[in-house]
MIDOSE-1310 file (N, C-alpha, C; in nm, 2 decimals, decimal comma, always signed):
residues 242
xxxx	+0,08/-0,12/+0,00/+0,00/+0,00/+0,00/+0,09/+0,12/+0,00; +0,06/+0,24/-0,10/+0,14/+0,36/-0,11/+0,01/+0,48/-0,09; +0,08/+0,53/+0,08/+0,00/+0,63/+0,11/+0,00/+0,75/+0,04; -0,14/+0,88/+0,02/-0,08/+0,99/+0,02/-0,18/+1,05/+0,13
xxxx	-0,05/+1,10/+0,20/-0,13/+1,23/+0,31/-0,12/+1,38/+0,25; -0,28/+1,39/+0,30/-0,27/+1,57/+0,21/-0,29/+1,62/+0,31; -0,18/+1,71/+0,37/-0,16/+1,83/+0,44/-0,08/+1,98/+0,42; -0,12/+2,05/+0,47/-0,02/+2,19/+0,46/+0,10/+2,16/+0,42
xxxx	+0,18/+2,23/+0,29/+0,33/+2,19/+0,29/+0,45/+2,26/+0,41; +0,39/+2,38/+0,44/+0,50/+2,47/+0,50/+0,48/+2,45/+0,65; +0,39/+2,38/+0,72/+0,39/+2,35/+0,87/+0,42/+2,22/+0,88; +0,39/+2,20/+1,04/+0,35/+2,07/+1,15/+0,22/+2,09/+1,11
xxxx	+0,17/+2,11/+1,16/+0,06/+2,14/+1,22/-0,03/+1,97/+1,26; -0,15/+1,97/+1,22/-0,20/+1,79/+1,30/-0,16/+1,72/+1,21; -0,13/+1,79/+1,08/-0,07/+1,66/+0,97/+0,04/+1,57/+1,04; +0,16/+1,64/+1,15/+0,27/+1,58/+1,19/+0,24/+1,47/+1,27
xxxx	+0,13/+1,46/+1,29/+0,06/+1,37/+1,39/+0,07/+1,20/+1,30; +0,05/+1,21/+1,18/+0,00/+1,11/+1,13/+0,15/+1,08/+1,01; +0,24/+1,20/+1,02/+0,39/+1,16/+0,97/+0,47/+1,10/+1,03; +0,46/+1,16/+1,16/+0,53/+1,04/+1,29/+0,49/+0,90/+1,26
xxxx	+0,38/+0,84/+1,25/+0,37/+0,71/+1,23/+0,43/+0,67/+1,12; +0,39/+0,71/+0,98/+0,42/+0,70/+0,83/+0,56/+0,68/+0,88; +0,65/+0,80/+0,94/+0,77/+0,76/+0,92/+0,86/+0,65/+1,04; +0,78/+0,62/+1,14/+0,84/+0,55/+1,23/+0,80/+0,39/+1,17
xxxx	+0,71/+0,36/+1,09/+0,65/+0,23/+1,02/+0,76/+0,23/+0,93; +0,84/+0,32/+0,85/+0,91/+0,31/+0,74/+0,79/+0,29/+0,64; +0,66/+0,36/+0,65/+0,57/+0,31/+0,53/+0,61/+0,37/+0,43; +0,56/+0,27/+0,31/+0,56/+0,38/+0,14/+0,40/+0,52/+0,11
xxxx	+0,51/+0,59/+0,15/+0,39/+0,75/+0,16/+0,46/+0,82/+0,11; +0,38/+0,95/+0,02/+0,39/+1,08/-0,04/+0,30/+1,18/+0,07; +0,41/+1,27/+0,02/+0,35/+1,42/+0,12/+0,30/+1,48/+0,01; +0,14/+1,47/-0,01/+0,13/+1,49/-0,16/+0,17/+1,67/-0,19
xxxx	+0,14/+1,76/-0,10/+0,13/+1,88/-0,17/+0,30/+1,94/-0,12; +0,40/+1,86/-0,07/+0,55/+1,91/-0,10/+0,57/+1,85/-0,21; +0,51/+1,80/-0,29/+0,58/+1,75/-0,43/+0,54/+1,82/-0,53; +0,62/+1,84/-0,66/+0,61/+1,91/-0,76/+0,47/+1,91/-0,84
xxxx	+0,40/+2,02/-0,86/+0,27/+2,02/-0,95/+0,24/+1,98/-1,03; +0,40/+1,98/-1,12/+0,41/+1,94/-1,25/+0,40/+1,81/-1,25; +0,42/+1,72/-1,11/+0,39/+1,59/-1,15/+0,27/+1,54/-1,06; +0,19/+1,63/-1,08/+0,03/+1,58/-1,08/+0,02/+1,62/-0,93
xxxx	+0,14/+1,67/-0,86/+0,11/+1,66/-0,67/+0,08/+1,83/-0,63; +0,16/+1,83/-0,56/+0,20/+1,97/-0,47/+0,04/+2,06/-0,43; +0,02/+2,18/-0,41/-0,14/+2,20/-0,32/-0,26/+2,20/-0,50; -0,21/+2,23/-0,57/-0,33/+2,19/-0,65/-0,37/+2,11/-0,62
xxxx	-0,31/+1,96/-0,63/-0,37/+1,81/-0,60/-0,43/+1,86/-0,47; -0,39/+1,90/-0,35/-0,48/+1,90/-0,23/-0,61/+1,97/-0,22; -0,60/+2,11/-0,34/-0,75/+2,19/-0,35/-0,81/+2,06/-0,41; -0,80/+2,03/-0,50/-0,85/+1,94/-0,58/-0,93/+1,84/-0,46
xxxx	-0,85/+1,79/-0,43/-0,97/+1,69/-0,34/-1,06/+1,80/-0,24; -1,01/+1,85/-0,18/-1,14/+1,96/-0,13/-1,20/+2,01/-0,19; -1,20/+2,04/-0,32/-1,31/+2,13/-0,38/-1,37/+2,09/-0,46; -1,33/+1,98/-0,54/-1,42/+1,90/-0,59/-1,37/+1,74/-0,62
xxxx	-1,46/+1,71/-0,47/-1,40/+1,61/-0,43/-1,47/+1,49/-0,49; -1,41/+1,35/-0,58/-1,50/+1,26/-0,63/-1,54/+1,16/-0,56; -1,47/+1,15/-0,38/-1,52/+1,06/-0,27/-1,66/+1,09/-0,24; -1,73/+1,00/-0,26/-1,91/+1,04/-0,14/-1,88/+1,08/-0,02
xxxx	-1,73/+1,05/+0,06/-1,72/+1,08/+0,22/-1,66/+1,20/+0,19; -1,63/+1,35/+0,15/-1,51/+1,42/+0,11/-1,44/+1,49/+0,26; -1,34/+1,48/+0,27/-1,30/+1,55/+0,44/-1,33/+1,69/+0,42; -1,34/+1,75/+0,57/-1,34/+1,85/+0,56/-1,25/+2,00/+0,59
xxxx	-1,14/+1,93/+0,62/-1,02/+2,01/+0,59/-0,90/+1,89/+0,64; -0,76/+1,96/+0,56/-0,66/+1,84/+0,59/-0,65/+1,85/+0,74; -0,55/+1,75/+0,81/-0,52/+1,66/+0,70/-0,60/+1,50/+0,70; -0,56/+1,47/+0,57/-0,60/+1,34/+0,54/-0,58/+1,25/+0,47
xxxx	-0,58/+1,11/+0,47/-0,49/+1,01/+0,37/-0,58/+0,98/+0,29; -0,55/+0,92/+0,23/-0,59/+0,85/+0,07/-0,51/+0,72/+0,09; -0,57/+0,59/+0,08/-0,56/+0,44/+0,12/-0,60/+0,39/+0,04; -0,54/+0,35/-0,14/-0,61/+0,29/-0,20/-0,75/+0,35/-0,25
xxxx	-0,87/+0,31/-0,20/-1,03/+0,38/-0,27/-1,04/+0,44/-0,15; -0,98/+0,43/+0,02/-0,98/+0,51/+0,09/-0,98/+0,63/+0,12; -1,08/+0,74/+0,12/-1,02/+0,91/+0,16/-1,05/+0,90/+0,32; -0,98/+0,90/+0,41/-0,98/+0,89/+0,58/-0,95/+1,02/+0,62
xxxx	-1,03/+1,13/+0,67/-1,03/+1,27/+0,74/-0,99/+1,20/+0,91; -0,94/+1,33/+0,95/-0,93/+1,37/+1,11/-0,82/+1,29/+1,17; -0,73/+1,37/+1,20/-0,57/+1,31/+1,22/-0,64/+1,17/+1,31; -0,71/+1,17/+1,43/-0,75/+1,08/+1,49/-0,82/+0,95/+1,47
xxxx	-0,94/+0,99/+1,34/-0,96/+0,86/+1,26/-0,86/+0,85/+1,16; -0,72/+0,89/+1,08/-0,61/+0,83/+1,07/-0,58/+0,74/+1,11; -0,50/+0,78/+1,22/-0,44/+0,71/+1,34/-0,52/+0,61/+1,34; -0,63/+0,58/+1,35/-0,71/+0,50/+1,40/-0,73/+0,36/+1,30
xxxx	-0,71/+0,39/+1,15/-0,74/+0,33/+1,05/-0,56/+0,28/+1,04; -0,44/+0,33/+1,06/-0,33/+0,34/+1,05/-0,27/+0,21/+1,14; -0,22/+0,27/+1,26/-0,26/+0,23/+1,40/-0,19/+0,05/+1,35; -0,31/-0,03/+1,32/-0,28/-0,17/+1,33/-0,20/-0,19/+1,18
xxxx	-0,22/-0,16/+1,10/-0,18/-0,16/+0,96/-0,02/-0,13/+0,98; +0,02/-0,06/+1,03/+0,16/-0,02/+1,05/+0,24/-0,08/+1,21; +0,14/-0,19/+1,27/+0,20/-0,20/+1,38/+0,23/-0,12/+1,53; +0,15/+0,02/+1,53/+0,16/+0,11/+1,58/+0,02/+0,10/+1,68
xxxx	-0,07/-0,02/+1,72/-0,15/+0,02/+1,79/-0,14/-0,14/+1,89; -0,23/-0,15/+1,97/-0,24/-0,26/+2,10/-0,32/-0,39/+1,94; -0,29/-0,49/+2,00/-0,36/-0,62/+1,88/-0,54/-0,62/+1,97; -0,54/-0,60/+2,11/-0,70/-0,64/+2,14/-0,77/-0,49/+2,12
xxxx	-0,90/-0,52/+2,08/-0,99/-0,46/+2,05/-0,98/-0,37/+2,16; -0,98/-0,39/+2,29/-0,95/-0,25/+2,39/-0,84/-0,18/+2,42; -0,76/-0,28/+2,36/-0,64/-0,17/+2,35/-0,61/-0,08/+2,23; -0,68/-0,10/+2,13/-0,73/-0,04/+2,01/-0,82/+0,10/+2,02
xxxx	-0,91/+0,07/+2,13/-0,99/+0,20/+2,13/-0,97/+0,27/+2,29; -0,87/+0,21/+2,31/-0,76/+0,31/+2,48/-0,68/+0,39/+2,39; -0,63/+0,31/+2,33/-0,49/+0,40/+2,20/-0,60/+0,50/+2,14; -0,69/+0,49/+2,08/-0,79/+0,59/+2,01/-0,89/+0,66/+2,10
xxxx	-0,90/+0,65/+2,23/-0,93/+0,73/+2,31/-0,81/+0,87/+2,37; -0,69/+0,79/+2,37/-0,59/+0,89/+2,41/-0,56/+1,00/+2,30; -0,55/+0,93/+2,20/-0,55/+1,06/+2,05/-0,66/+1,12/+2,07; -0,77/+1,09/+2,10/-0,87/+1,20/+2,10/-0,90/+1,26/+2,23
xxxx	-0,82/+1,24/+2,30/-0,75/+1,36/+2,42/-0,62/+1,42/+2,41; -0,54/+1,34/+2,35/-0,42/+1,49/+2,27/-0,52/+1,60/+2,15; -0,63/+1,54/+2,10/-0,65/+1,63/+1,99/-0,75/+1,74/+2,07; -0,79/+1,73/+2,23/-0,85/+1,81/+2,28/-0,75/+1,91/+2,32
xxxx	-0,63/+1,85/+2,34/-0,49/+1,93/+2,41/-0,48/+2,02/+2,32; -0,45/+1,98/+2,17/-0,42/+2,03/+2,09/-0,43/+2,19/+2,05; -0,61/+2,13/+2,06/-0,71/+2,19/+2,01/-0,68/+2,38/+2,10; -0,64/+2,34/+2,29/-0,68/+2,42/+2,37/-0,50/+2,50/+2,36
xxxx	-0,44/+2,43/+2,35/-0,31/+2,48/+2,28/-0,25/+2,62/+2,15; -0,37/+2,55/+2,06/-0,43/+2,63/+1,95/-0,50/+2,73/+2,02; -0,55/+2,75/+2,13/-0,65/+2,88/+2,14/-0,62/+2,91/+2,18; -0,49/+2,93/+2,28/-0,39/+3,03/+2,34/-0,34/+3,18/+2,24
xxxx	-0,30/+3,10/+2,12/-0,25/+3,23/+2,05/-0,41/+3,27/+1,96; -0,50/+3,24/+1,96/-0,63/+3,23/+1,88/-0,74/+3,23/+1,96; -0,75/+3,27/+2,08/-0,88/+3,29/+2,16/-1,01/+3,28/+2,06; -1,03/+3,41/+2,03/-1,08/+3,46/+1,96/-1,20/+3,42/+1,81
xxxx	-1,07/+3,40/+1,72/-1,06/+3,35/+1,60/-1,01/+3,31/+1,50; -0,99/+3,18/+1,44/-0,89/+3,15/+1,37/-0,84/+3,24/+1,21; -0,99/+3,31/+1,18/-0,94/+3,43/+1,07/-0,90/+3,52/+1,13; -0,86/+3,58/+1,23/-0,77/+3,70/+1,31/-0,68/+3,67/+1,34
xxxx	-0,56/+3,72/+1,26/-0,44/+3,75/+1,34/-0,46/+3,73/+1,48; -0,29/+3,67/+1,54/-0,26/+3,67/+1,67/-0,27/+3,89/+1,66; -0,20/+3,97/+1,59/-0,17/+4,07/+1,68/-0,33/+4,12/+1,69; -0,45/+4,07/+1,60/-0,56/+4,13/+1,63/-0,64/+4,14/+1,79
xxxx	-0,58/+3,98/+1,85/-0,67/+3,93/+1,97/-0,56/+3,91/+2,07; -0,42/+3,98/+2,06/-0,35/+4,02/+2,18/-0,35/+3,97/+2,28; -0,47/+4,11/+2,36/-0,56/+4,11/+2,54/-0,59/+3,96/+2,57; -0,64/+3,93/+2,44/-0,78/+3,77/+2,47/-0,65/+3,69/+2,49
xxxx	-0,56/+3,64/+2,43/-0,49/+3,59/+2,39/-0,37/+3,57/+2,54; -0,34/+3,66/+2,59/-0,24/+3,68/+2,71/-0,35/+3,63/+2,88; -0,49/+3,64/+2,80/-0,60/+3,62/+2,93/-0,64/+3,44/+2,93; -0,61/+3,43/+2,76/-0,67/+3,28/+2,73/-0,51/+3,16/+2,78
xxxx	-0,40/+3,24/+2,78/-0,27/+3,15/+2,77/-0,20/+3,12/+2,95; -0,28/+3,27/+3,01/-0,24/+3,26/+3,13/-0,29/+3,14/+3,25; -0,43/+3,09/+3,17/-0,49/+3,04/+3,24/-0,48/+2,88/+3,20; -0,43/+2,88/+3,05/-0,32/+2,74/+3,01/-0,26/+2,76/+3,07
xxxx	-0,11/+2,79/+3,04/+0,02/+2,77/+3,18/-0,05/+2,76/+3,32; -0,14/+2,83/+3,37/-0,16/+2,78/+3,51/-0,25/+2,66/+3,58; -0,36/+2,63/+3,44/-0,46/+2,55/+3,51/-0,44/+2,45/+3,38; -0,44/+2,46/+3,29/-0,50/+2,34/+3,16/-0,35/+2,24/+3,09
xxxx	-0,28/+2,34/+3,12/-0,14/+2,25/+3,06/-0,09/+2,16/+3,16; -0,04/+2,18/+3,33/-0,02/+2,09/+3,46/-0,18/+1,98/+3,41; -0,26/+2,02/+3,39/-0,34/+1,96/+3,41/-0,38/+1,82/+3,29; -0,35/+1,86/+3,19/-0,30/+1,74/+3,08/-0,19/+1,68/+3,12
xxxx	-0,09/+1,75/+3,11/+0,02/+1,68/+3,15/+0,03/+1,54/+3,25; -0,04/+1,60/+3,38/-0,05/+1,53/+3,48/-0,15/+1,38/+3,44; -0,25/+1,44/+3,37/-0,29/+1,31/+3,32/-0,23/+1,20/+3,24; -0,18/+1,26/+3,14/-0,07/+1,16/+3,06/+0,02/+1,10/+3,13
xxxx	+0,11/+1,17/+3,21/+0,20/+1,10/+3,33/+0,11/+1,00/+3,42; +0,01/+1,01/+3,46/-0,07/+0,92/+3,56/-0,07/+0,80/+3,47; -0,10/+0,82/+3,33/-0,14/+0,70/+3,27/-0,03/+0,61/+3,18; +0,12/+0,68/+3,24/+0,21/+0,59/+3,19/+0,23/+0,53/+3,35
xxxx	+0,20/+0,60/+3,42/+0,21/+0,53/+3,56/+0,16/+0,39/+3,56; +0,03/+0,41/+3,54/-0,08/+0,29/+3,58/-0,08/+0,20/+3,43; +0,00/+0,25/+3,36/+0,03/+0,09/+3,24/+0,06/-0,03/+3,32; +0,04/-0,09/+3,34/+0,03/-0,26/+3,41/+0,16/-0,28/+3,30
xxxx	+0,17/-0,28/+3,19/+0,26/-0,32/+3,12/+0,41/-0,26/+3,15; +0,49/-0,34/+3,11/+0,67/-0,28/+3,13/+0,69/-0,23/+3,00; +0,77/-0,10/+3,00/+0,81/-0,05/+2,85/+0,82/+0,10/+2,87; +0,76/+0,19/+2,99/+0,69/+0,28/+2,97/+0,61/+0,35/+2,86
xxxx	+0,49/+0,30/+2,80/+0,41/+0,32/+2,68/+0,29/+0,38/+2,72; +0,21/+0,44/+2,68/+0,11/+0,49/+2,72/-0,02/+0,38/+2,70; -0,03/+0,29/+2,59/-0,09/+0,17/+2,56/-0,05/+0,07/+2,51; -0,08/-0,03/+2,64/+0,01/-0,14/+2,58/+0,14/-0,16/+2,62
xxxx	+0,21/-0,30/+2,63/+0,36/-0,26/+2,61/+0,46/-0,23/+2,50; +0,41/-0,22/+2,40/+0,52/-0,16/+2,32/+0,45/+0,00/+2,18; +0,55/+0,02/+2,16/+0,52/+0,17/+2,13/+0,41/+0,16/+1,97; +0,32/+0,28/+2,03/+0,23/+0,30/+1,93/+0,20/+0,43/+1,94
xxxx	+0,12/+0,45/+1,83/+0,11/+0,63/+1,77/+0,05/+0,75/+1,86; +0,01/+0,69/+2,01/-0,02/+0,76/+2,09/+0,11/+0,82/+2,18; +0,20/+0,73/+2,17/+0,40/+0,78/+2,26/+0,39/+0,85/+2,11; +0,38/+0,85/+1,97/+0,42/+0,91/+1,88/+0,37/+1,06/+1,89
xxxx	+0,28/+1,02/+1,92/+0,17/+1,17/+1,93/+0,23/+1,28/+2,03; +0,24/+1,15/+2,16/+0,28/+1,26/+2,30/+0,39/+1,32/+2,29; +0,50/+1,25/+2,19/+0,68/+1,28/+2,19/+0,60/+1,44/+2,12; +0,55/+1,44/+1,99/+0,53/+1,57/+1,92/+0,48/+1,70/+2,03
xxxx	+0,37/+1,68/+2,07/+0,33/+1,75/+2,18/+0,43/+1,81/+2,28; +0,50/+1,71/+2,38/+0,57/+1,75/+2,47/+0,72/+1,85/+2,36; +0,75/+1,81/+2,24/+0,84/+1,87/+2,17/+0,78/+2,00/+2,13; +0,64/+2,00/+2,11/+0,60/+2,15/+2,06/+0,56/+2,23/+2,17
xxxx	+0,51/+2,18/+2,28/+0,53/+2,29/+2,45/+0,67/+2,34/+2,45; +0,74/+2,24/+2,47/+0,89/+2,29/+2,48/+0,94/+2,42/+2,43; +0,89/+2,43/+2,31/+0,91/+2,51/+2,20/+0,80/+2,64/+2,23; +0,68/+2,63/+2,25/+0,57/+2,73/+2,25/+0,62/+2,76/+2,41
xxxx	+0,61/+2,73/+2,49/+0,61/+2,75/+2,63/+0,75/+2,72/+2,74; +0,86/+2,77/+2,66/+1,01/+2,67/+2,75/+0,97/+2,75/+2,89; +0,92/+2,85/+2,95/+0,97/+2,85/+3,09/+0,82/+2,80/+3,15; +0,70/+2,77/+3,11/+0,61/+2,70/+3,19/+0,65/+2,58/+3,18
xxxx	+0,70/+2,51/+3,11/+0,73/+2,37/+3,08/+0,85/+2,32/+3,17; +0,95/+2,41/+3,19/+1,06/+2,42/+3,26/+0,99/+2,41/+3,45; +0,86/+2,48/+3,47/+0,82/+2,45/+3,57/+0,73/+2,34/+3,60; +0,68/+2,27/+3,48/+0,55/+2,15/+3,49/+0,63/+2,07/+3,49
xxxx	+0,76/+2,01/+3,35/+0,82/+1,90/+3,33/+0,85/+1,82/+3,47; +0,97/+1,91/+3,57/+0,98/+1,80/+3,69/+0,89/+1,72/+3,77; +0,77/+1,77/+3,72/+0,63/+1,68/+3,78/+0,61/+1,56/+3,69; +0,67/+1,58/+3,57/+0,63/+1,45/+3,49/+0,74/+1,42/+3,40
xxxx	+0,84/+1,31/+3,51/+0,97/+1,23/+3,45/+0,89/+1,14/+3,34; +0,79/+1,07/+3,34/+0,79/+0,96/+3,27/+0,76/+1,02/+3,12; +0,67/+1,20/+3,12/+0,68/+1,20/+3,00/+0,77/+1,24/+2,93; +0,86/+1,27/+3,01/+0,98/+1,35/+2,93/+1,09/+1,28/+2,92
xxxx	+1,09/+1,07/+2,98/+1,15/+1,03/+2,95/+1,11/+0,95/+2,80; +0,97/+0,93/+2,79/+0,87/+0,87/+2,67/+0,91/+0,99/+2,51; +0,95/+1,12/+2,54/+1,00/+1,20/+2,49/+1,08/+1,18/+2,44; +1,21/+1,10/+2,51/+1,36/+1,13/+2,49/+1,36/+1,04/+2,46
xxxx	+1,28/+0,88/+2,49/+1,30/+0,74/+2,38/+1,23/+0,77/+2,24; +1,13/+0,82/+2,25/+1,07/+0,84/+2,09/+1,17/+0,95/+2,01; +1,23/+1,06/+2,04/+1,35/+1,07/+1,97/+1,43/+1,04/+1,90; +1,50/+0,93/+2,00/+1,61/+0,82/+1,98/+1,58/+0,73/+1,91
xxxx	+1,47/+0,70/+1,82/+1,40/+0,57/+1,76/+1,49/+0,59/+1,63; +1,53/+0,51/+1,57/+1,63/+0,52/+1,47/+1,51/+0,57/+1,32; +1,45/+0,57/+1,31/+1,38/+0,64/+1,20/+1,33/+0,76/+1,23; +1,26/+0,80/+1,37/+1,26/+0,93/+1,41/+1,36/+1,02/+1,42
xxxx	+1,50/+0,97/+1,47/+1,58/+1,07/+1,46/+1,62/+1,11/+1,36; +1,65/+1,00/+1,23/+1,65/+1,03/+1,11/+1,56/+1,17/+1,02; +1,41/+1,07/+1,04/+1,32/+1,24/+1,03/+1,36/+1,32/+1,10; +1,40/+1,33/+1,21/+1,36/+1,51/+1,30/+1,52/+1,58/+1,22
xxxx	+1,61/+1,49/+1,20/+1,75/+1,53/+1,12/+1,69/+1,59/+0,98; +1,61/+1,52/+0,91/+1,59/+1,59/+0,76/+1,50/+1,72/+0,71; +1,54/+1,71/+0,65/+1,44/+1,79/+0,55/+1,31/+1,80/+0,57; +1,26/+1,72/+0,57/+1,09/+1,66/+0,57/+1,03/+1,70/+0,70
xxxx	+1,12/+1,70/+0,79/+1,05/+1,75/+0,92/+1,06/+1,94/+0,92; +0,95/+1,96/+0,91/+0,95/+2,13/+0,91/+1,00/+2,17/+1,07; +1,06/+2,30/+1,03/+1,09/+2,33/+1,18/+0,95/+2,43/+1,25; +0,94/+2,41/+1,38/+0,85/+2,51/+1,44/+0,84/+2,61/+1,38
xxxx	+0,73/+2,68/+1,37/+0,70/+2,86/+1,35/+0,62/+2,89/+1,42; +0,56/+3,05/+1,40/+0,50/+3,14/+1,42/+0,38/+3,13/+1,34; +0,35/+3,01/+1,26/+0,24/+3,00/+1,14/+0,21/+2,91/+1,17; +0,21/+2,82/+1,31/+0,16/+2,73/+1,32/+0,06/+2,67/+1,43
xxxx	+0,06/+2,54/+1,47/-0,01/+2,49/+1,65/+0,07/+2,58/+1,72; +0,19/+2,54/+1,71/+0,27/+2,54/+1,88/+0,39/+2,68/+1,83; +0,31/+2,72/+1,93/+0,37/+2,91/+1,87/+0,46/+2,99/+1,98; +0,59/+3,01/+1,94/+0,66/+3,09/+2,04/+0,63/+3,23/+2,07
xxxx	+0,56/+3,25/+2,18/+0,51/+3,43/+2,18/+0,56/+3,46/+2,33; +0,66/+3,54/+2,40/+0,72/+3,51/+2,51/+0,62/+3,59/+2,61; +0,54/+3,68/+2,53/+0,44/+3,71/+2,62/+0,35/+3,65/+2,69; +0,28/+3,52/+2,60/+0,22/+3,45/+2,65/+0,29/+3,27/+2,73
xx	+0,37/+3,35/+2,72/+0,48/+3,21/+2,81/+0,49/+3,22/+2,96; +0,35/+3,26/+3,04/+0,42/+3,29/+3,20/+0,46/+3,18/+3,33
């Protein structure tokens, strides 16, 4: 099977959610809209399926793969469709929808992460919504970020399994998910994180093993892996870093 994921070419953004796996599987995938136009890819091909889309399911924004007659929307039903195909999810049925319960509590993280620099509105500029924005981020760093965090730490705690994994004992796209996350706080938030992290060794050791994975470090070394911005989820603004 040769994937294509269509997502934004110049970010992370949730597309990275579902490249982490692609690339930790060593699957055969195209990033369809970094590839040249001229050979049928790059963002035409991606308006193209959004605007006149010839699936009966059509997604409704990236990112999303194409599997064969497959079009699969929402990084989380990804992951979800992905997951066992690539060896990245638990083999029993409950550990299949623990793993796909956890991604759809990183994508609430996500989500609340994203409205720190975007209170407001996602057509508004960060400098339009400022005030909101320093009122929306303060109360992340103090109350919503310890408070994820602490959860994901509890629940490498209470894995019954040996490995430290979040499901399961061995690694699947939810440690893939968390390594990205805890890498893009790092980056949006170094001095709140510098105060939560010591509360949670286990994620920041699940961090430093998904790193080290010999295909991931590979990615985060190349090309293909974009670096953080200011145009993205996880946003350096030092204002709102308290």
């Amino acid at each position: 099977m040769r994937y294509e994921l269509y997502y934004w070419p110049d970010i992370q953004g949730r597309g990275e959610f579902v490249r982490l796996a692609l690339e930790e599987a060593g699957a055969d995938y195209v990033d369809v809209a970094r590839l040249p136009a001229r050979r049928g890819m790059g963002m035409p091909a991606l308006l193209r399926m959004l605007e006149s889309p010839a699936d009966p399911h059509p997604p409704f924004a990236p990112p999303f793969l194409k599997a064969g007659d497959l079009v699969i929307g929402q990084t989380a039903n990804v992951l979800l469709y992905l997951g066992p195909r690539l060896h990245l999810a638990p083999r029993a049925e409950s550990g299949r929808l623990w793993a796909h319960q956890l991604q759809l509590t990183i994508a609430d993280f996500v989500s609340e992460i994203h409205d720190t620099h975007h209170p407001i509105a996602g057509s508004l500029y960060y400098e339009d919504q400022k005030p909101e924005a320093k009122r929306r981020a303060a109360d992340f760093t103090r109350v919503r970020l310890p408070k994820f965090l602490a959860y994901f730490e509890g629940v490498l705690e209470r894995n019954p399994r040996r490995g430290g994994h979040l499901a399961g004992g061995r690694l699947s796209y939810a440690d893939l998910s968390m390594f990205q996350v805890v890498a893009g706080l790092r980056y949006a938030f170094p001095r709140a994180m510098a105060r939560v992290m010591p509360d949670c060794p286990r994620l920041a050791d699940l961090h430093d093993r998904v790193a080290a994975r010999p295909r991931i470090a590979a990615y985060l070394a190349s090309k293909r892996r974009v670096p953080f911005s200011e145009a993205d989820v996880f946003r350096h603004y030092p204002e709102l870093d308290g």
